[in-house]
C-alpha positions as CSV (number, residue, x, y, z in Angstrom):
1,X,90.5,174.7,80.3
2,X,92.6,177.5,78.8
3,X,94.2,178.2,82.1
4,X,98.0,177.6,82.3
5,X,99.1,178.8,85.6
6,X,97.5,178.0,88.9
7,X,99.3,180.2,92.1
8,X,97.4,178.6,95.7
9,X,98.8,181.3,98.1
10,X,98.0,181.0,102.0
11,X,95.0,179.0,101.3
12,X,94.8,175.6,103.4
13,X,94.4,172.7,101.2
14,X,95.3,169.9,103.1
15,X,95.5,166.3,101.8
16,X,91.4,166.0,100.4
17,X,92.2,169.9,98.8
18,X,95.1,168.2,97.3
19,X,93.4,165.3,95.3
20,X,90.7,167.7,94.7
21,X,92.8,169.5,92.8
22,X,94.6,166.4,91.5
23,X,91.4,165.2,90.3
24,X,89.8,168.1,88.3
25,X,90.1,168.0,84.6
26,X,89.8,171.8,84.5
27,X,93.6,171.9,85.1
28,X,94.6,169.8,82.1
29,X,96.5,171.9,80.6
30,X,98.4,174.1,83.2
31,X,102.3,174.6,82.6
32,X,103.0,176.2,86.4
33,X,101.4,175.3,89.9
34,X,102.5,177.5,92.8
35,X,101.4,176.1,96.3
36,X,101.9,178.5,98.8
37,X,101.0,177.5,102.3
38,X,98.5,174.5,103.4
39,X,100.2,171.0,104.5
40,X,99.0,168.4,102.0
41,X,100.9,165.4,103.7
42,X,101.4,162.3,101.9
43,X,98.5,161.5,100.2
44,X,97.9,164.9,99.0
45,X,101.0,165.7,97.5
46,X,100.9,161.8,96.0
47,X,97.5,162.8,94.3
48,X,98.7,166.0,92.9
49,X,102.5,165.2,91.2
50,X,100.7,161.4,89.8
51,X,97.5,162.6,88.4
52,X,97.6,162.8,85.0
53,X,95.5,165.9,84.8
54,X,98.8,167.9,85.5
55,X,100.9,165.4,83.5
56,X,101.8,168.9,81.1
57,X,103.5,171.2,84.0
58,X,106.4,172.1,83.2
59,X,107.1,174.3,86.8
60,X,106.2,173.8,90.2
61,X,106.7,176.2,93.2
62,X,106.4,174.8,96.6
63,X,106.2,176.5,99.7
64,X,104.9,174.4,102.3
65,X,105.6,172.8,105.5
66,X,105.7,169.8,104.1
67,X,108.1,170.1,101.1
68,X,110.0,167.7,102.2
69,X,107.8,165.4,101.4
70,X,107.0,166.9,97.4
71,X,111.0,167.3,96.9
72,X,111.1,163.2,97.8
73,X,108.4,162.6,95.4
74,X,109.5,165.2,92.8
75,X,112.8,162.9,92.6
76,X,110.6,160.0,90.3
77,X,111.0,161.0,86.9
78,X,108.0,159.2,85.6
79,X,105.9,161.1,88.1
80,X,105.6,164.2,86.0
81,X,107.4,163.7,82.6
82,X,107.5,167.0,81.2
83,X,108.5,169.4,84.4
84,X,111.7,171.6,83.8
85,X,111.8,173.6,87.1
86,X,111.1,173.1,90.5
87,X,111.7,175.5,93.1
88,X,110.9,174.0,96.7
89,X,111.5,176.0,100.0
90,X,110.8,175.6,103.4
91,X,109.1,172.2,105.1
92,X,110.4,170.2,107.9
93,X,113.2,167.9,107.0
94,X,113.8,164.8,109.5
């Protein structure tokens, strides 16, 4: 419960590693989640950037194929209320 930043480099979540995470108390009160690598599609980055167990980050770092797809969602405000900075690189943009 005291951890505040969460750094996921090259590990392969995929969409049911996503709401995993998305679902877990644990993270609560993290402030920064960096997601390098994994494709969590859709569903997966739905689960993480509306669960209201990361309501309270205030930075997210994206480096996925599929950023596209977290920068779209990223653009609804209500989604996550407190974040200040997003940095999102790479991903497949159609």
């Amino acid at each position: 419960p005291s951890l505040r930043t969460l750094e996921l480099h090259h590990i392969p979540l995929g969409p049911a590693g996503g709401r995993a995470l998305a679902a877990n108390p644990t993270f609560g009160n993290l402030v920064k989640l960096s997601i390098d690598g994994g494709t969590l599609g859709d569903a997966g980055w739905r689960a993480v950037l509306s669960s209201p167990n990361l309501r309270q980050l205030l930075a997210i770092n994206v480096y996925t194929d599929d950023a596209a797809v977290a920068a779209e969602l990223l653009c609804d405000r209500a989604l996550l209320p407190n974040l200040r900075e997003a940095m999102i690189h790479g991903g497949q943009v159609s």
